[in-house]
C-alpha positions in Angstrom: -13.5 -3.8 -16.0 -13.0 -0.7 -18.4 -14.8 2.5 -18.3 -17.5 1.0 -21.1 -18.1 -1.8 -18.7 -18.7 0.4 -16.0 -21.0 2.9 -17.3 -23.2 0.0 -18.7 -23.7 -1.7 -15.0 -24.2 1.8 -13.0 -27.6 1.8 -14.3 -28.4 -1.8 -13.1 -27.4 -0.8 -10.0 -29.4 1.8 -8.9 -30.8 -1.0 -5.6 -27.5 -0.9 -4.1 -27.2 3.1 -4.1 -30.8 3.0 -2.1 -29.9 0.4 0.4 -27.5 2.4 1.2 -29.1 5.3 2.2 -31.0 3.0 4.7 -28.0 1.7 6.7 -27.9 4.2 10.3 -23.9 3.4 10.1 -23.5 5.5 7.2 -21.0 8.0 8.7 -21.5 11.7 8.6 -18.2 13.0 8.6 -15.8 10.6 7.1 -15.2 9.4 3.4 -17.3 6.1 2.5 -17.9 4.4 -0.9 -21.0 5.2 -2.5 -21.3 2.0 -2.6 -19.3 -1.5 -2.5 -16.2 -1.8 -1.5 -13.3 0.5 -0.4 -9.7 0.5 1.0 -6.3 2.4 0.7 -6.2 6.2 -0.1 -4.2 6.7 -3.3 -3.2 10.0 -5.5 -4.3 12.3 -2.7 -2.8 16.0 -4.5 -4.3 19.5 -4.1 -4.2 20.9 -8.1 -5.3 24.2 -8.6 -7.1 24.6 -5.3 -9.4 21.0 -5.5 -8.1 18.7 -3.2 -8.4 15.1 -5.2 -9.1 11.8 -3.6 -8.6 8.3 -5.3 -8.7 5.5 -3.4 -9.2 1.4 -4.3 -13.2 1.1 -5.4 -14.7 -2.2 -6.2 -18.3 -0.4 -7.0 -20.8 -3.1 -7.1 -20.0 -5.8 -4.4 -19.2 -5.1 -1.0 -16.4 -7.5 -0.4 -13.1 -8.0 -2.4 -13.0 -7.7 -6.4 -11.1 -6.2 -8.8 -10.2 -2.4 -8.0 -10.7 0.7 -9.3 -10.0 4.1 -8.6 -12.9 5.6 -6.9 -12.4 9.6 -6.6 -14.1 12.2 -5.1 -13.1 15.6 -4.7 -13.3 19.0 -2.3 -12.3 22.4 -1.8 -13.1 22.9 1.8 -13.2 19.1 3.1 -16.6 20.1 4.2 -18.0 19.8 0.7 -17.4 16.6 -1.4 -18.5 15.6 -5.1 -18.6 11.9 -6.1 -16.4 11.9 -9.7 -16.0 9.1 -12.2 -13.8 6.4 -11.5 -10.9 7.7 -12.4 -8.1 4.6 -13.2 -10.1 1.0 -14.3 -8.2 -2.0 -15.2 -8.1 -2.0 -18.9 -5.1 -3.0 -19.7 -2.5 -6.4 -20.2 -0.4 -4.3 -17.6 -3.3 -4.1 -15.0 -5.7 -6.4 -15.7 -6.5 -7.8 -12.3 -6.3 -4.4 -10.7 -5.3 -1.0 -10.5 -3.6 -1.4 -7.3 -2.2 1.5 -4.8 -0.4 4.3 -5.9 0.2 8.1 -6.0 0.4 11.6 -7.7 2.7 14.6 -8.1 1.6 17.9 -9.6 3.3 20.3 -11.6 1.9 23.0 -13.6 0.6 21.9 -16.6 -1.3 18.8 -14.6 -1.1 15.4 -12.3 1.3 12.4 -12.8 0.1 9.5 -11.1 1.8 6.3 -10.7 0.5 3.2 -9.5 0.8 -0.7 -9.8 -0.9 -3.0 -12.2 -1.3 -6.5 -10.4 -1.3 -9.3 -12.6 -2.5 -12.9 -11.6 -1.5 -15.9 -13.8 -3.5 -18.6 -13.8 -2.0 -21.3 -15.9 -0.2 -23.1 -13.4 -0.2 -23.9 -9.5 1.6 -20.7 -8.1 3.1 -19.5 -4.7 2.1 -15.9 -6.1 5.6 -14.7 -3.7 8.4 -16.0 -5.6 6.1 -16.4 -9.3 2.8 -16.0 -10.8 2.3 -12.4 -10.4 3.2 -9.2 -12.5 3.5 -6.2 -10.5 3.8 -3.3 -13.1 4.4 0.3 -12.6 2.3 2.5 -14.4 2.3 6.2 -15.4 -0.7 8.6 -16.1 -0.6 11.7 -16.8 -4.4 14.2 -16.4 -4.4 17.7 -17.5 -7.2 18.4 -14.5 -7.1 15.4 -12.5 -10.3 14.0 -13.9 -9.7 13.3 -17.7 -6.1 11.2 -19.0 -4.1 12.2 -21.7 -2.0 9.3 -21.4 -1.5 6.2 -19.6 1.9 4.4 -20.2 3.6 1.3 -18.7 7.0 2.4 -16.8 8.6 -1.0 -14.9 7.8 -4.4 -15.3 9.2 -7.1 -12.3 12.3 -7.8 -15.2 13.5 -3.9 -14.0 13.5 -4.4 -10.6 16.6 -6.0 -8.6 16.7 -9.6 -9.4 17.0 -10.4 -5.5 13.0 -9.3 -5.5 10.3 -11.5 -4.9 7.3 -10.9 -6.8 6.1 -8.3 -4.5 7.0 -4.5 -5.3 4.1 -2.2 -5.7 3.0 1.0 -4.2 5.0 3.9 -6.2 5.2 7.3 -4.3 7.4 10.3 -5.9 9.9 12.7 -4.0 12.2 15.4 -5.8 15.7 16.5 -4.2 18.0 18.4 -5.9 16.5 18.4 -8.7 15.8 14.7 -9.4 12.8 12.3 -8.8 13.2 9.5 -7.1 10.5 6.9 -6.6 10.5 4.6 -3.7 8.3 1.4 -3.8 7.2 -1.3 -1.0 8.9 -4.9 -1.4 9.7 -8.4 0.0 13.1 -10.1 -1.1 13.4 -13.2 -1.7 14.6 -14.0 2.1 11.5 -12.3 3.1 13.0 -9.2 4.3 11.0 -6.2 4.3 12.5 -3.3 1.9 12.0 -0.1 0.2 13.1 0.3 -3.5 14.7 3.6 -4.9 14.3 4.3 -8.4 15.2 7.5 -10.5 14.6 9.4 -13.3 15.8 13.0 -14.6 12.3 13.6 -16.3 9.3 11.3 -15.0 9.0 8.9 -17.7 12.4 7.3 -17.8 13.2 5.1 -14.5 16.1 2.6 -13.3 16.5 1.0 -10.0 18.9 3.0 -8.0 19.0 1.1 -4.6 17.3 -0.9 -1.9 17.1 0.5 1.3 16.2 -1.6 4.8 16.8 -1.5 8.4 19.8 -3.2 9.8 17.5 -5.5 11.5 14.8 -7.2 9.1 11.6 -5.7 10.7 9.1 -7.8 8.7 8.5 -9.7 6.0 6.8 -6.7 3.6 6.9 -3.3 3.4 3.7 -2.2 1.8 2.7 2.0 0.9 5.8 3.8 1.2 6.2 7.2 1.5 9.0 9.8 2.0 8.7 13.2 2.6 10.2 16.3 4.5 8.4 17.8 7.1 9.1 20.7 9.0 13.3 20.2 8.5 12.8 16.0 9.3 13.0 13.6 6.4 10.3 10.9 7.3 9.8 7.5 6.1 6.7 6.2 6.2 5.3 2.2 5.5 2.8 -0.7 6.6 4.9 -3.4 7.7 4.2 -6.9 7.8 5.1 -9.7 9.8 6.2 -7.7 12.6 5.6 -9.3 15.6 4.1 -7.4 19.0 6.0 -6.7 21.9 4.3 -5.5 25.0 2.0 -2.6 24.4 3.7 -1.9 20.6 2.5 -3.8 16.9 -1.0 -4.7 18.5 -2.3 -5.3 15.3 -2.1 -7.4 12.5 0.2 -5.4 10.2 1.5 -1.9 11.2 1.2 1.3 9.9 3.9 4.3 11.1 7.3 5.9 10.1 11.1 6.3 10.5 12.7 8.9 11.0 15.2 8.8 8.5 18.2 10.5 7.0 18.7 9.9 3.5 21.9 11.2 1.4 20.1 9.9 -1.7 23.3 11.5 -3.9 25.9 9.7 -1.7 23.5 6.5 -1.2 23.7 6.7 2.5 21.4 5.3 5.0 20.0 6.1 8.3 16.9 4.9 10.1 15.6 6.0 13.4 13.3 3.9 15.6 10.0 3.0 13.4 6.8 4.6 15.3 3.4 4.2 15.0 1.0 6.2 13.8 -2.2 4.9 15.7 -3.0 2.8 18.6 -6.4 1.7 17.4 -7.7 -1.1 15.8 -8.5 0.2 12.4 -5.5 2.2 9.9 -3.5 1.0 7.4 -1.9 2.3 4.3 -1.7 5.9 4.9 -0.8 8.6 2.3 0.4 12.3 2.7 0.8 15.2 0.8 1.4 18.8 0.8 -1.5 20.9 -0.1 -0.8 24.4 -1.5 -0.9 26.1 1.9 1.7 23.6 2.4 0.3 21.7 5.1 1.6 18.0 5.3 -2.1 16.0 5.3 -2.7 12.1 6.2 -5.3 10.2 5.2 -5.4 6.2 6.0 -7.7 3.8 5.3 -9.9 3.3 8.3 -9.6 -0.9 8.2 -7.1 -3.6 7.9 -6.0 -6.3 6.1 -6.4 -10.2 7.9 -7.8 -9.1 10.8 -9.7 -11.2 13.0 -12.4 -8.5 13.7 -14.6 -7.4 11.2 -17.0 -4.5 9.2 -19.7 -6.5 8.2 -22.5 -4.7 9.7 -22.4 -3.0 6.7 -22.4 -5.3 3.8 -25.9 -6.2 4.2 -26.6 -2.7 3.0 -24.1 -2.7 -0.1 -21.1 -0.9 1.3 -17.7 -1.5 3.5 -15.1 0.4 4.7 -13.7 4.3 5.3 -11.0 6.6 5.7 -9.4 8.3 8.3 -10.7 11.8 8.7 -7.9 14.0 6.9 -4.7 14.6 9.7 -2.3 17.5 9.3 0.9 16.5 10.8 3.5 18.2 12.8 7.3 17.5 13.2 8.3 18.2 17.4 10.5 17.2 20.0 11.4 14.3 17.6 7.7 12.7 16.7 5.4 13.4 14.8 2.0 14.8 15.9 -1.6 14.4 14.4 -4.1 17.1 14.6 -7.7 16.8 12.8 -7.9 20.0 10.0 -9.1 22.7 11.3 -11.8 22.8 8.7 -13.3 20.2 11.0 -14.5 23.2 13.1 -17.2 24.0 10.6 -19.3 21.3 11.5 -19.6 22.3 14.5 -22.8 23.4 16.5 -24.7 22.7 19.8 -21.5 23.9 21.9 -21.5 23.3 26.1 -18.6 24.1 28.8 -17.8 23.0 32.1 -15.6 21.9 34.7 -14.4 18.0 34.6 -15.5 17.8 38.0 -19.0 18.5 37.4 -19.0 16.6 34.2 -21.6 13.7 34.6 -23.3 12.7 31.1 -23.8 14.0 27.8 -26.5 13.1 25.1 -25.0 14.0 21.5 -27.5 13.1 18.4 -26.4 10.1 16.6 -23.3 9.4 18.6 -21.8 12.3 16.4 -19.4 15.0 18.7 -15.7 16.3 19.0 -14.9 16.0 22.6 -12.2 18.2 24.3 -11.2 16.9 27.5 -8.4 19.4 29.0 -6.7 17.9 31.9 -5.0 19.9 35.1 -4.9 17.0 37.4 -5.1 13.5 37.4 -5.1 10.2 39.5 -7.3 8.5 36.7 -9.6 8.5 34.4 -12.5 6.7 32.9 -14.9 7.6 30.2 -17.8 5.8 28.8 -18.3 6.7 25.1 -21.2 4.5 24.4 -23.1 1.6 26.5 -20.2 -0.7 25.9 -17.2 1.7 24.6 -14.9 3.0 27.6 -11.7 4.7 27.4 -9.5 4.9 30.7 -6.4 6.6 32.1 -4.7 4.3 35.2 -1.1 4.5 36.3 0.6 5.8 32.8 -1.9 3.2 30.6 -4.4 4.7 27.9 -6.9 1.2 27.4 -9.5 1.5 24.7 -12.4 -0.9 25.6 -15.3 -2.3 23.6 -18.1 -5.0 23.8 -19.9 -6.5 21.4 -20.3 -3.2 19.2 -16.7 -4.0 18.2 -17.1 -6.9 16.5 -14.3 -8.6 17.8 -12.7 -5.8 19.2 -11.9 -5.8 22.7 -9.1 -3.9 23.7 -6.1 -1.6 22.7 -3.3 -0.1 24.8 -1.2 2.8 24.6 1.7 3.9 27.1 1.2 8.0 28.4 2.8 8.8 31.3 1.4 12.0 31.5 -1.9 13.0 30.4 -2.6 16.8 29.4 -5.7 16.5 26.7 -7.7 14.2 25.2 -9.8 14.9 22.0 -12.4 12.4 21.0 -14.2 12.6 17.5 -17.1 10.2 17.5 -19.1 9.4 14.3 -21.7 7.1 13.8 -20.1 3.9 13.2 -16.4 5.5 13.8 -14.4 7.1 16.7 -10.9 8.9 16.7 -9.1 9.9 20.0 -6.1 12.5 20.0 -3.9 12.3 22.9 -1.5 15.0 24.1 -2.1 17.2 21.3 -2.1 14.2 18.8 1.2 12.4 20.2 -0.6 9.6 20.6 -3.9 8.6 18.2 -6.6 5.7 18.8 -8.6 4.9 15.4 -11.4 2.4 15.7 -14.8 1.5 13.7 -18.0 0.8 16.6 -21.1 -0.8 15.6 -23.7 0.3 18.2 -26.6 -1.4 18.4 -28.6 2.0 19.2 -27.3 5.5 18.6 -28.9 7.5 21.0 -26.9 7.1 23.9 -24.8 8.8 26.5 -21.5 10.1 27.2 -20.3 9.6 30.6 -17.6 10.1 33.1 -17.1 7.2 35.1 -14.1 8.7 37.2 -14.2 11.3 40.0 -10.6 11.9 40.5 -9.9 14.2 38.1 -9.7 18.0 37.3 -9.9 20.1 33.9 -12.4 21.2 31.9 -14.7 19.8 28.8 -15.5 21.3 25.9 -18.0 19.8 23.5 -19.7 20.1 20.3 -22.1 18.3 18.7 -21.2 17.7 15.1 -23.0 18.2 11.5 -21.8 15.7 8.3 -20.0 16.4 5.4 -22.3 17.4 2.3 -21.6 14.6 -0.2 -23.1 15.7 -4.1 -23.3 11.9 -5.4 -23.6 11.0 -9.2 -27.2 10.6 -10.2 
């Protein structure tokens, strides 16, 4: 689909932008499609005080097709405007897709980089080994909006020739002076990887080297990133084919980081233990940048690939799929830690206080409240969020709960030997739990039958305090 293409449906699709509007889990305070089909955050960049964010679109069918770049954009991640697509799939190079990828700013505008996913279709393929193209891609925007230039960098015949067919996902970091590129991969012993690639000047790029754990720790290693936060070097991916053990890798792919120490000059190698970045049943292929106030910010996409749970309450009403709320992290006491923005506070209103012990229920509108419980003491705990969500606290064990409004969720676990706060942010169709100061993170979507119902606390034994807020939505300005 190129732009021409796309500007002559929009106008035959004007049903699907008003079914929308009628579906209750529409969230209020975390980034949707406006309509059809969305998944993994890409280019996220602050330039010139607008905060930009791209992510995989397929506009007019709620279910998979081939992707755009959806992009909306904010100054205050209170206020949003709905953009033009920004990336479409007009060329040899990306013809079946303009898959995941990233930006970098510098002063004159954005670079972006991202795959172009070729299928072939002439002959029965295993689409691992052959029958794929997975191109890399540069763009360059003066303003983030319009492209001056749109070049192919990499084909599959410039990476290492131990590869399978599966590289993609480009993400740029500078040190000492240089760009380096690191990319997802699978080898041809399926053995998940990163690939390092280099360039003096952002247009010209060889492979420098392949880095992987000792261990192989999955098959595929999909949305790399690698960053520097607060003095740490961090490695971040979505590994797959890693298989659970007790209460860690619940899900079906993972999503988290390494700490890592690179000596990219020296090609030297060191990875800390790989750690998750959510409990919960619903993030994948997360992204970070620095905004100008030089805040490291997350955003994942709020779903999964192959699970056996699903979303489809929405599709009915022309629409699938979310991101995370924005996280700013924190490097300490050798994790990382997730805390909401604090521009979250603005939505805000309705404010109550009181003491855990004479906590009994609580009536939010539309299932839509930040929760703060602050713990003192604790034997256990158990909260009902809605008539068949429960979160509980037993003998070092966080357990997330859910009936039917899960949709084939049941139950996630997380190990906390001690428990100090817990911060719930509950949406319409979407909840988020913060743990010890955001050591420890629970994302899930909830498909509740009826809105209007009550929080509760089911446990006695307990002592703290609550603070709550019932919370406003996001002002969205969407394309006519």
């Amino acid at each position: 689909m190129n732009k021409e293409t796309y500007l002559t449906e929009y106008p035959k699709h004007e049903s699907m932008r008003e079914n929308v509007k009628k579906d209750k889990n529409r969230l209020h305070f975390h980034m949707m499609p406006p309509t059809g089909w969305m998944n993994d955050p890409n280019g996220l960049c602050e330039f010139q005080g607008v905060n930009h964010i791209y992510f995989q679109y397929t506009p007019f069918l709620a279910g998979w097709g081939t992707k755009l770049w959806g992009h909306y954009t904010t100054k205050d991640w209170i206020h949003y405007k709905e953009e033009e697509p920004f990336l479409y799939p007009d060329e040899e190079w990306d013809r079946d897709g303009v898959y995941s990828g990233s930006a970098y700013t510098c002063e004159d505008g954005i670079h972006y980089f991202y795959t172009g996913n070729v299928k072939l279709w002439d002959k029965d393929y295993d689409y691992i080994m052959n029958g794929r193209e997975q191109n890399t891609i540069h763009v360059f925007s003066p303003d983030g909006k319009n492209i001056a230039y749109k070049k192919l960098v990499m084909t599959n015949d410039d990476y290492p020739v131990n590869m399978s067919k599966h590289v993609r996902d480009p993400k740029i970091y500078k040190k000492d002076g240089r760009y380096y590129m690191i990319q997802g991969g699978r080898d041809a012993e399926s053995y998940g990887c990163a690939l390092l690639f280099c360039s003096d000047d952002l247009e010209h790029w060889k492979w420098y080297d392949t880095v992987r754990t000792a261990k192989p720790f999955g098959y595929m290693w999909e949305c790399p990133d690698l960053f520097e936060i607060d003095g740490q070097q961090i490695m971040t991916c979505c590994p797959q084919g890693v298989d659970q053990k007790g209460y860690d890798y619940q899900n079906v792919y993972q999503c988290g980081y390494f700490p890592v120490e690179f000596d990219l000059k020296n090609k030297s190698y060191s990875f800390g233990k790989f750690q998750e970045f959510d409990k919960g049943f619903d993030i994948y292929a997360t992204q970070t940048f620095a905004d100008e106030a030089g805040r490291r910010i997350l955003i994942g996409w709020m779903g999964i690939p192959d699970a056996d749970y699903d979303n489809d309450a929405t599709v009915a009403y022309d629409w699938i799929h979310a991101l995370t709320m924005p996280r700013e992290l924190e490097w300490k006491d050798g994790k990382i830690l997730q805390h909401p923005l604090k521009e979250m506070k603005d939505l805000r209103k309705n404010a109550f206080t009181c003491e855990l012990e004479a906590f009994t229920k609580w009536a939010p509108a539309d299932c839509c409240f930040e929760l703060r419980l602050d713990v003192e003491e604790a034997k256990n705990l158990e909260l009902k969020l809605r008539e068949d969500v429960t979160i509980s606290w037993k003998d070092g064990l966080f357990t997330l709960s859910m009936g039917e409004s899960g949709r084939g969720r049941k139950q996630r676990f997380a190990k906390v030997e001690e428990l100090s706060d817990i911060t719930i942010f509950s949406d319409t169709s979407a909840i988020e739990i913060f743990i010890n100061n955001g050591e420890t993170v629970l994302t899930t979507r909830v498909y509740s039958e009826h809105l209007e119902q009550k929080v509760e606390l089911v446990s006695r034994e307990v002592k703290g305090s609550v603070h709550g807020y019932e919370l406003g939505s996001f002002e969205v300005e969407y394309k006519k």
